[in-house]
C-alpha positions in Angstrom: -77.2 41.6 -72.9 -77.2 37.6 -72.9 -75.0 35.8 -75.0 -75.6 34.4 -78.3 -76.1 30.3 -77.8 -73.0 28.6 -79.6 -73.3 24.4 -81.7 -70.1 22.6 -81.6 -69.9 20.2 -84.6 -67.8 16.6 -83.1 -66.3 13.9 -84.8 -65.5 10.7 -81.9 -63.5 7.6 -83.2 -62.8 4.6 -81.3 -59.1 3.8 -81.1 -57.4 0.9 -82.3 -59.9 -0.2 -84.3 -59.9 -0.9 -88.4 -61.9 0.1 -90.3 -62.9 3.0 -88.3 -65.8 3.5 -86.6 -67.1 7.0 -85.9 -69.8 9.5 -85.4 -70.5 13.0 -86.4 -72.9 15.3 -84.2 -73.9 18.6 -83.1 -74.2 19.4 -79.4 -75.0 23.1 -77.9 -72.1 24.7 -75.7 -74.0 25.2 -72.5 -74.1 21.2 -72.8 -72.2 20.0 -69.6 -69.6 17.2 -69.7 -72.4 14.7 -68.0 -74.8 15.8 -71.0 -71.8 15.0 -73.7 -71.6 11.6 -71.9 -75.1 10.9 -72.3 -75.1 12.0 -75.7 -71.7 9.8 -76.8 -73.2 6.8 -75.3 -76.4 7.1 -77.6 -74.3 8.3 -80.4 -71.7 5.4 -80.6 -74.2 3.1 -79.6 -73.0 2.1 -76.1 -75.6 1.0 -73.0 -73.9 3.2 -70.5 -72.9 0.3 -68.1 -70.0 1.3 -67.2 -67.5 4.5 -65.7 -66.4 6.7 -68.1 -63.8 9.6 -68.2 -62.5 12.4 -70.0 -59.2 13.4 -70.0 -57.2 16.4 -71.4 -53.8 18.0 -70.9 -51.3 19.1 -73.3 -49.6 17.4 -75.7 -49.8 13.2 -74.4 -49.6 14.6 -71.3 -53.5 13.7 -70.2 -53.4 14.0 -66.7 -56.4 16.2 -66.2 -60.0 14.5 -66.1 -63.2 15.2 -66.1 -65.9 12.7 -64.4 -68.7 11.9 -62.5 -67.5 12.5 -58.3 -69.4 9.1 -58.1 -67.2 7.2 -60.5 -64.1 5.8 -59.2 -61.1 7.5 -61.2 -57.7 7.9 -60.4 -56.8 11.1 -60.8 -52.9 12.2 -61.1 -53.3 15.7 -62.5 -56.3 18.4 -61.9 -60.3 16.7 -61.4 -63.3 18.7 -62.3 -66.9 17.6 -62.1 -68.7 16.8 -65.6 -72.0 18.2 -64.0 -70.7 21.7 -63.7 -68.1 22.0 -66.5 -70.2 23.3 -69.6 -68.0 22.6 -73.4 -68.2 26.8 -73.5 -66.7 27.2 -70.3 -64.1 24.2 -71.4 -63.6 25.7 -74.4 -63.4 29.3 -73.7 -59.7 29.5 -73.9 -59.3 26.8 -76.8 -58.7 27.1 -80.2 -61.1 25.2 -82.3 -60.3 22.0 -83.3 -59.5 20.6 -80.2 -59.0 16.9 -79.2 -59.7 15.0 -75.9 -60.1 11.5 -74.7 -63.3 10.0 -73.9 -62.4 6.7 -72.0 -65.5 4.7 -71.4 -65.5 1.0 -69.6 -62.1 0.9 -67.8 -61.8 -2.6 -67.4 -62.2 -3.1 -71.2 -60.6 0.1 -71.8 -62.6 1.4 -75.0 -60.8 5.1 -76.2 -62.5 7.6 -78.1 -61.1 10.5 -79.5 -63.2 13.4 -79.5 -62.3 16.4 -81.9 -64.0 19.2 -81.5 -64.2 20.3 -84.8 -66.3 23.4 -85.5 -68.2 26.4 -82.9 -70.9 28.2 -84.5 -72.1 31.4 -83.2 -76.4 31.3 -83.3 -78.8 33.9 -83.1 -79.9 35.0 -79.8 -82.9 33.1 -78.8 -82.1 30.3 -81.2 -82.4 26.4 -79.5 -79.7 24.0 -79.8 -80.8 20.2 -80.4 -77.8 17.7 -80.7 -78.0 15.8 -84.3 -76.3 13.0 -85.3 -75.0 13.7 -88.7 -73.3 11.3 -89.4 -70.9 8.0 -89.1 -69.8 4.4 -89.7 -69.9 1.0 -88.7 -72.1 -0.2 -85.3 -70.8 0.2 -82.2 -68.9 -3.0 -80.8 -71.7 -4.8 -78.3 -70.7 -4.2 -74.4 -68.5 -6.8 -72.7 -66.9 -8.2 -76.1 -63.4 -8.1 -74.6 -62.5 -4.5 -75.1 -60.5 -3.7 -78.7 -58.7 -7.0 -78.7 -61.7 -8.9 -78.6 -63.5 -7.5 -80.6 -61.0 -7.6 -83.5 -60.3 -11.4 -83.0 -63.8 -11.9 -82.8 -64.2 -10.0 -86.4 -61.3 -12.2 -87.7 -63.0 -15.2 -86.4 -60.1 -16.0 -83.5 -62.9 -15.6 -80.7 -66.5 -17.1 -81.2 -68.6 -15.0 -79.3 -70.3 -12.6 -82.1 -74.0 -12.9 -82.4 -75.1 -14.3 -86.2 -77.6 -10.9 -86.0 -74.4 -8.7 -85.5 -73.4 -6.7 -88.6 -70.3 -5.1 -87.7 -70.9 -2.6 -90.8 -74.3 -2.3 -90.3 -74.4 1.6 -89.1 -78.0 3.9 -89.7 -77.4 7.9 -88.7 -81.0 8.4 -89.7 -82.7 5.6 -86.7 -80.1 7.3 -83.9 -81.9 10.5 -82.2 -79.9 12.2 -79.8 -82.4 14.9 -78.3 
């Protein structure tokens, strides 16, 4: 008997950052990490430019990461590839919601916390498309400066913001992630 297919609902925030900006979406659990990567950049609006992490652990201990074998990541605690971890597998011992770190751009540092709010059980058969379902305010643009930049740019401290930038400019509907 195969298993029934299982639709995690996320909610990812960037850090440091007010007001918030975030995203809510749907991805299926025999998604691998790589896939959820692809799938964040699109969602938060990010080019994928840069190396990216995940990292998990218990309590603000967050020594274990998941990544790419190509990226260059210091490691301190247990490393597992993001092509062959699926969320299920990741999941499988977790209770639901569960939080990690996505860490994307090291050099500029952007941290997203990813919650894993929701698993639902489908019918057998059923396909799984990730959906954006919803969020707030754009995505800052790649190479701003990391958090601190940004902010100081939106307070007017740093003059590098593009006049067609709308920091609260933000349409779920025009993002398709599948």
């Amino acid at each position: 008997m195969s298993k029934s297919p299982t639709k995690y609902t996320l909610k990812v925030f960037l850090y440091e950052i007010s007001p918030q900006i975030w995203r809510r979406f749907t991805i299926s659990g025999s998604a691998t990490f790589a896939e959820l990567h692809d799938t964040l950049q699109i969602a938060m609006g990010w080019e994928d430019k840069q190396p990216h992490e995940f990292r998990h652990g218990k309590g603000k201990n967050l020594t274990n990461v998941i990544a790419s074998v190509a990226e260059d990541v210091v490691v301190e605690g247990k490393f597992t590839d993001e092509k062959k971890l699926t969320i299920d597998k990741f999941l499988s011992h977790k209770k639901v919601p569960t939080r990690i770190l996505y860490r994307y751009d090291f050099l500029e540092d952007w941290v997203h916390e990813l919650v894993f709010e929701k698993k639902q059980e489908l019918e057998e058969g059923a396909t799984v498309a990730s959906e954006l379902l919803e969020g707030e305010r754009a995505c800052p643009p790649e190479d701003c400066g990391g958090t601190w930049g940004y902010m100081s740019a939106l307070e007017g401290d740093v003059d590098w913001m593009d006049d067609n930038f709308n920091p609260e400019l933000f349409d779920p509907t025009a993002v398709v992630l599948s």
